[in-house]
N, C-alpha and C positions, 0 to 999 in steps of 0.2 A: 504493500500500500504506500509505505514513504519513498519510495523510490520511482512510485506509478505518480505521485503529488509533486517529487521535485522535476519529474520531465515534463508532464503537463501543465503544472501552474506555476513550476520556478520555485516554490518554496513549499512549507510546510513548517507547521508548531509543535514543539514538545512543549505539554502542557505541564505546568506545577513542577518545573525543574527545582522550584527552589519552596520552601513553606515559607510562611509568613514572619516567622521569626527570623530565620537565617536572609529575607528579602530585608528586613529593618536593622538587621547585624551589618551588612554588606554598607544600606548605604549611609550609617552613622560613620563607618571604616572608612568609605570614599569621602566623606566631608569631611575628614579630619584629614587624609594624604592631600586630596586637594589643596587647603588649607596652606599645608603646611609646605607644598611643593610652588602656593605665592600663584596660587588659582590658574594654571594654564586648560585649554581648550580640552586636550587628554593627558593622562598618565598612562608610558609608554611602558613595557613588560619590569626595565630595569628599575622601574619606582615603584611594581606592584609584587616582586618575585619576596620581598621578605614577609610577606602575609599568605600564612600556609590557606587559609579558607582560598583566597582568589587562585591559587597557582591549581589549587584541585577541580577548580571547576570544568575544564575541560573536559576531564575525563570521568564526571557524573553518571551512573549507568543507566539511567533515560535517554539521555544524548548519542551515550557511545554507540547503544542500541539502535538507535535511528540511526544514526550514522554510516554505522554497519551495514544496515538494511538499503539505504541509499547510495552507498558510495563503493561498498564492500569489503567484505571481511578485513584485508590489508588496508585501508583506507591511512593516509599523514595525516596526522593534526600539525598543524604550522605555528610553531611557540610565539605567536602574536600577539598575544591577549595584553588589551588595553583596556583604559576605561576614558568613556565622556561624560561629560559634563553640559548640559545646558549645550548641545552643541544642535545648530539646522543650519542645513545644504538647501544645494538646488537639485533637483533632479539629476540623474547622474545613473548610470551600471561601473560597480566598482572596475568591470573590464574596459572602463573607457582610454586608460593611457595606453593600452594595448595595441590600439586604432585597428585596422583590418589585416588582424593576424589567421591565419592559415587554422589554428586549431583550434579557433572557437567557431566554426564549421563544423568539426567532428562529430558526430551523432552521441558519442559518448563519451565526450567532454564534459567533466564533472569537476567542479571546483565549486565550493559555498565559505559563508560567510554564517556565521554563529553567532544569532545577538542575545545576550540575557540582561531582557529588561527590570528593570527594580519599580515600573508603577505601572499602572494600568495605561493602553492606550487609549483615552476616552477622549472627553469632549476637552481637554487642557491638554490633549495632544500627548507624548510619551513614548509612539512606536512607530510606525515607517505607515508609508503610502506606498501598494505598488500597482505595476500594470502586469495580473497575470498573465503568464503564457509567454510575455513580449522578452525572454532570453533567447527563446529559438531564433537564430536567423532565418528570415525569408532568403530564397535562394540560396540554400546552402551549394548548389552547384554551382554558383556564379562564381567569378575570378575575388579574391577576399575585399578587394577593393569597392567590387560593387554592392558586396553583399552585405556589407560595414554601412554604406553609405544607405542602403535602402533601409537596415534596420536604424538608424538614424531615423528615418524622416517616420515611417511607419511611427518609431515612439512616441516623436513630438504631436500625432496626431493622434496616436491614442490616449495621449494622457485624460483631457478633458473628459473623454469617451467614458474610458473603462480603469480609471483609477479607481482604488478600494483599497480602506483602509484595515490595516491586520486587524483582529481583534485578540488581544494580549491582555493579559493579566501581570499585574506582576509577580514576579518569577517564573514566569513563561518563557519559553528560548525560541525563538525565529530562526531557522537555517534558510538560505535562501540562496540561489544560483550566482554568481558572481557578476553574470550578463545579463541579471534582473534590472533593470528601471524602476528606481526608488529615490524616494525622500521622506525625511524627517515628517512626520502629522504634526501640524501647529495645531494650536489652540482654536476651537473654532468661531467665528463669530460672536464677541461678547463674554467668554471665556476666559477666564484667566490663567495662565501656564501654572502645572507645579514642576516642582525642580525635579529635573529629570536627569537619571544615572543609567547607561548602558553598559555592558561590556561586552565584545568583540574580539572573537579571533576568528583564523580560516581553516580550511579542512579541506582533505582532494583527495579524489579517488588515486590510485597508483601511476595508472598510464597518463596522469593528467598532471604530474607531481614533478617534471622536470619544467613546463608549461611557469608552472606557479615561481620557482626558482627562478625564471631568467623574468619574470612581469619584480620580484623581489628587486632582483637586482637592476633592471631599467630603474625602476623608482628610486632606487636609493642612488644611483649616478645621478638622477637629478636632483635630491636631496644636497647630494655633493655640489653640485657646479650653483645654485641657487642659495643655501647657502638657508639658515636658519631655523627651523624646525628636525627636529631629526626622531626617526620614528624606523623608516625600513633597515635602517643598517645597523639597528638597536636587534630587530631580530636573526642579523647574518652572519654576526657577529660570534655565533658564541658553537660549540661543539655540544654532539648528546652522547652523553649525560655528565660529563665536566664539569660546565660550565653553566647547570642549573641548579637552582635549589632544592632541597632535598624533598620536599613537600611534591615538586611536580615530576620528579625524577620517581617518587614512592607509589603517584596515583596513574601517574604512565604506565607503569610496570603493572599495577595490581588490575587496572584495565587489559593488557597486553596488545596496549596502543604504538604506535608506530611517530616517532616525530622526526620533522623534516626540517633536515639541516643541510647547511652549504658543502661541499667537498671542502677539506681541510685548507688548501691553497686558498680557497676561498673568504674561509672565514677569518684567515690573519690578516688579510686584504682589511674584510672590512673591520675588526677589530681594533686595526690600528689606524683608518677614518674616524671612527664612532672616537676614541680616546683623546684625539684632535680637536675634536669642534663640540660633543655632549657636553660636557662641562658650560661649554657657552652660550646652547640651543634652549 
């Protein structure tokens, strides 16, 4: 069934990932890093790894489960978990820096995105807008350039259409397609927002897992040459299981989850970026 939900509508909800006690533990924990991190946009994995509750979440076994079922038994978790804060976009598929690459065409190209939200998505907004279905390319036969470009316009025409908002509780987890067409739910009409906490990481089937490594590393060369926020080279940085905390290293394992990391050339690359410019970002 989850796996019949993320080809046809691009996502799917694990519900009650979290109770209600551990959803108000979380985000008392995130107002105080916040806080104390001098309020930025998100806290990136290296400001969240010494809090054992945050670094297990990934591997929660509702999620893994689904996960499983959608992506397959091997499936990478990608050590990316962040949290936001008060944060809205604009419309956007996290595959968009990708522009018209070749393997998101593949019929079974699998990469999602895992949000676990801490309030309800209601009427103060809280959880995502998306346009079901609209990850598939039109024309997947076409040359990628064109096929890019027609899922382009297709979106901006369906938003008004067939936009619909998640309905989430919180503690609810959203996985959702990477090529999904999404935005933040504002508050609607007359509403007044409450403070909204998310957390995010990503997840890929196997054959789709060296895909997600080079979209990693485009991002963070531009992270590099642009120059202030740093966030992807925060997760390429580091070797498994070295170079994690014991908390995600313990809940990895007792799942007999799979986490994706850089080949080792790689990650001294960008280890010794991240050491350079983090401190300043």
């Amino acid at each position: 069934m989850t796996d019949a939900e993320l080809h046809q509508r691009g996502f799917f909800v694990v519900p009650a990932l979290l109770d209600s006690d551990a959803v108000c533990a979380l985000r008392d924990e995130l107002s105080g890093r916040f806080v104390a991190a001098g309020s930025p946009r998100f806290l990136r994995f290296s400001q969240l790894q010494a809090s054992p509750s945050l670094m297990q979440l990934p591997f929660r076994e509702p999620l893994v489960r689904r996960l499983r079922q959608a992506l397959g038994a091997d499936y990478f978790t990608v050590p990316d978990l962040c949290a936001q804060h008060d944060m809205y976009g604009v419309w956007h598929a996290d595959s968009d820096p990708d522009g018209p690459h070749l393997a998101l065409q593949r019929e079974h190209f699998r990469v999602v995105k895992c949000g676990i939200y801490l309030q309800d998505n209601a009427a103060g907004g809280g959880g995502l807008e998306v346009i079901p279905g609209a990850h598939r390319l039109p024309m997947r036969w076409a040359p990628p350039r064109m096929a890019y470009a027609c899922k382009a316009l297709r979106d901006r025409l369906l938003r008004p259409l067939r936009r619909v908002r998640v309905p989430l509780r919180a503690g609810d987890a959203l996985v959702f397609d990477y090529r999904l067409p999404h935005v933040s739910a504002r508050p609607l009409a007359g509403q007044q927002a409450r403070e909204k906490y998310v957390l995010y990481f990503n997840a890929s089937a196997s054959e789709s897992a060296s895909h997600y490594l080079e979209h990693m590393q485009r991002r963070a060369v531009r992270e590099e040459h642009k120059g202030g926020e740093v966030f992807w080279s925060d997760a390429l940085r580091r070797n498994y299981p070295e170079d994690f905390p014991a908390a995600f290293i313990h809940a990895a394992e007792s799942a007999q989850a799979r986490v994706l990391v850089p080949p080792c050339d790689e990650v001294f690359k960008w280890r010794n970026w991240y050491q350079a410019v983090a401190t300043s970002s």
